[in-house]
Each structure stands twice: as structure tokens, then as C-alpha cells.
C-alpha positions, 0 to 999 in steps of 0.5 A, spaced: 582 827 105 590 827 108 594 832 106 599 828 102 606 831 105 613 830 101 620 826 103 626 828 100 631 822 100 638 823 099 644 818 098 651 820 101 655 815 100 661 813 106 662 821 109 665 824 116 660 824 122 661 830 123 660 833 116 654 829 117 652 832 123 654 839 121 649 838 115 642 835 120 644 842 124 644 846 118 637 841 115 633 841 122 634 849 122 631 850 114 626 844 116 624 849 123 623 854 118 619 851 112 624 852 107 625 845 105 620 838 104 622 833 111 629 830 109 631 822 108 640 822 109 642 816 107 650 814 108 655 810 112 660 813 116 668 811 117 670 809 124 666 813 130 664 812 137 658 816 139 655 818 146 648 819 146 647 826 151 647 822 157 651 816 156 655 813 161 663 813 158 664 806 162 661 803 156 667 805 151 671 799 153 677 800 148 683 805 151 684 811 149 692 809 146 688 804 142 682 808 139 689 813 137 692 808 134 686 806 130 683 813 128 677 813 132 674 818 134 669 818 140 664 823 140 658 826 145 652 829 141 645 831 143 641 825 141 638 819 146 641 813 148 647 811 150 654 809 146 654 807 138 660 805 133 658 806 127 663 804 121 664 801 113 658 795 112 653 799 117 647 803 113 646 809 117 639 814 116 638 820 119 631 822 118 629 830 118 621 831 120 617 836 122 612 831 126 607 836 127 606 837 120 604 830 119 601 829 125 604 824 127 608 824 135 614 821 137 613 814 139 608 812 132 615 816 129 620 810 133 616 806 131 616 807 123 623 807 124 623 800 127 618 797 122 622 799 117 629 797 119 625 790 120 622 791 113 628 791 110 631 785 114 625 782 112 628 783 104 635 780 106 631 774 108 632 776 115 627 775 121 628 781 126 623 784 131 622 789 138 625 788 144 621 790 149 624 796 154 630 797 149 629 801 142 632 798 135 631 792 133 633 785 134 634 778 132 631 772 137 630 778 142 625 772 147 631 768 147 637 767 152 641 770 147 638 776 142 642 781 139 642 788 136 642 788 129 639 795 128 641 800 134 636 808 135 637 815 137 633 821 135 633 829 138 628 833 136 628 840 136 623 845 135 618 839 133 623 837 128 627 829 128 634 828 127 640 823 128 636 816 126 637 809 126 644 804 125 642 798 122 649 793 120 649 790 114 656 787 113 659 791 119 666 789 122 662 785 128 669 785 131 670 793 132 663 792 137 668 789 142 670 796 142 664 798 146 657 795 151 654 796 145 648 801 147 650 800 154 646 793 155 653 788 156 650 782 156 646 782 149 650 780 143 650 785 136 650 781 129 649 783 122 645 782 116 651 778 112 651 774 119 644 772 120 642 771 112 649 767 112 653 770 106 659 767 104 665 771 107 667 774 100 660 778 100 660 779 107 666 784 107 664 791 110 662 794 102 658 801 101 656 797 096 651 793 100 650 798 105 647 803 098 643 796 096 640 796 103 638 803 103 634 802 097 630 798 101 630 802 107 628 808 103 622 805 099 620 800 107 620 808 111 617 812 105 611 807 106 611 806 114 611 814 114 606 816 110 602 810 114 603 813 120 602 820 117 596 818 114 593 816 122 596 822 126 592 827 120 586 821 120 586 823 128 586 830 128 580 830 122 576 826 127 578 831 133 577 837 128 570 835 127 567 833 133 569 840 136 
């Protein structure tokens, strides 16, 4: 039988990126040194810019007198992929995994983040999927014009995951003008608010849709995780035994 393995889940509210950032240090550390159970932080930051490790700076389209003017900071960190605006109306997930401890190995864990990320626009009447060769999710992503609706970025570290996924629910679509988004600038970014076509009074960047959208994503990643969980420890059971 699989060992069942816990995930604590934490709602944060609208916080700092670098507090946030701070804090997946201090969890991947505790997690590497099994002092705490995997970690699910759920938040939405301020107004940020953030270049994956080997990120092209060219795609930070704003100038550098604007992004002054406007408080928005453009930092460079350990995670993949290239440059991400996060801001108020965008659920962020930081998930902190000890893979090995589930079995599980990169490419099933991304995919549990994107299944999830779709779950959740599923729930908000939304029809999201993969596009092939470029990591998140989109919405019409066979067509001429696919846009980004969930953007993904992951660091692993002594086998443990952090940085995590971005999904827009009532983000600022305009602040996207900013950047190439995840450097592809030919493909449109869009939002939950503008595909499920909420009224303008509902699609106003909000913490509050962002926590609603967390508690979906929360319940849709606990699911896909222990799926996931559950097939890597079905796996190693079927090697143990064969040896």
C-alpha cells in the first residue's frame, strides 16, 4: 500500500517577493532536513518583475525611469524560464516538495502543477490546456492566437522544489506590456476575469478573487499530487519487488 505523505497548505495573503522568497529559503532548508511535512504557500504579491537564472533582460521592455516611477522592482532568481510580472489579481503557489519522499520525478511533478492550474480554470468556467515546448498553461493554444493564462518556474534543490506557478485571475492585463511575457513575443497573456467574461466591477485586480482562486487550486493540487504520489511509490514498489 502507498504511504500516505502530508502537505501543509498556507494562505499568506498579498506579501513582499522578497519576503516571500526569503521564507522558500528558510522551508526548502527544514524540508532538506525533514524538520517540517511538504509545503503549499499561497499569496499574491505587489508589483514585481522576475528573471529566471538564465533569463534574457531584453524582454523587460519598460524602462528603467518608468519601472522608478511606478515601484517596481526587477529582480533575478534561482528559478527557470525567463522574465514573469507578478502583481495584485495573480494567484501565486509556491510549492515546497521533497519529490524523492513521494517518488515522484520532475516532469509528473510539472505536470501536476499544470493539471491543477487547469482544474482551477475549469472551476471558473474556463477551458485552459498545455502548449507543447512552453511550460504553463494557455488558453486556445492550437490556434493563431493562444495566450498565457498560467505562467511555471520551479528550482530544485537537494530534491526539494520551490518558486511554483502564476495563474492570472483579475490581473492588470495592461501591466503585461511591461515585458515579453516569459519571453515568447508573439503570444497574447489573459486572465480568468477576461475569459470567463466578468463584469468590470468583478474583474478589478482583488485579493479577494485571488483567495477564492486559492481554494480551488489548493483542493485541485492536493489531488493531482497524491495522484501523482501514489504512481511514483506504485512504481518503486513494482521495481522493489521484481529485485
Amino acid at each position: 500500500m502507498a504511504e500516505a505523505v502530508s502537505i501543509e497548505i498556507k494562505w499568506l495573503g498579498r506579501i513582499a517577493y522578497r519576503d516571500a522568497w526569503d521564507m522558500q529559503h528558510e522551508l526548502v532548508a527544514q524540508r532538506r532536513a525533514d524538520e517540517i511535512a511538504d509545503q503549499l504557500l499561497l499569496l499574491e504579491h505587489p508589483a514585481v518583475l522576475t528573471l529566471g537564472r538564465h533569463a534574457d533582460p531584453a524582454h523587460v521592455l519598460a524602462t528603467d525611469a518608468e519601472l522608478a516611477r511606478r515601484g517596481i522592482e526587477v529582480m533575478r532568481v534561482e528559478r527557470g524560464g525567463e522574465v514573469t510580472y507578478h502583481g495584485p489579481g495573480q494567484l501565486v503557489a509556491y510549492p515546497i516538495i521533497k519529490l524523492a519522499t513521494r517518488g515522484i520525478l520532475l516532469r509528473p511533478f510539472v505536470r501536476a502543477l499544470e493539471q491543477a492550474m487547469i482544474d482551477t480554470a475549469a472551476g471558473f468556467g474556463v477551458d485552459a490546456a498545455r502548449r507543447e515546448g512552453y511550460p504553463g498553461i494557455w488558453c486556445d493554444p492550437d490556434s493563431d492566437h493562444p495566450r498565457k493564462l498560467g505562467a511555471l518556474g520551479l528550482r530544485v534543490e537537494g530534491g526539494v522544489t520551490y518558486h511554483g506557478i502564476a495563474l492570472n485571475i483579475t490581473t492588470n492585463l495592461d501591466d503585461f506590456a511591461l515585458i515579453d511575457p516569459c519571453g515568447i513575443s508573439d503570444a497574447g497573456v489573459t486572465s480568468i476575469a477576461n475569459e470567463a467574461g466578468w463584469p468590470i466591477h468583478a474583474s478589478e485586480p482583488s485579493t479577494t478573487s485571488v483567495a477564492q482562486a486559492a481554494d480551488r487550486f489548493a483542493i485541485d493540487f492536493a489531488e493531482r499530487l497524491a495522484q501523482a504520489t501514489a504512481a511514483g511509490q506504485g512504481q518503486a514498489l513494482a521495481v522493489g519487488t521484481s529485485i
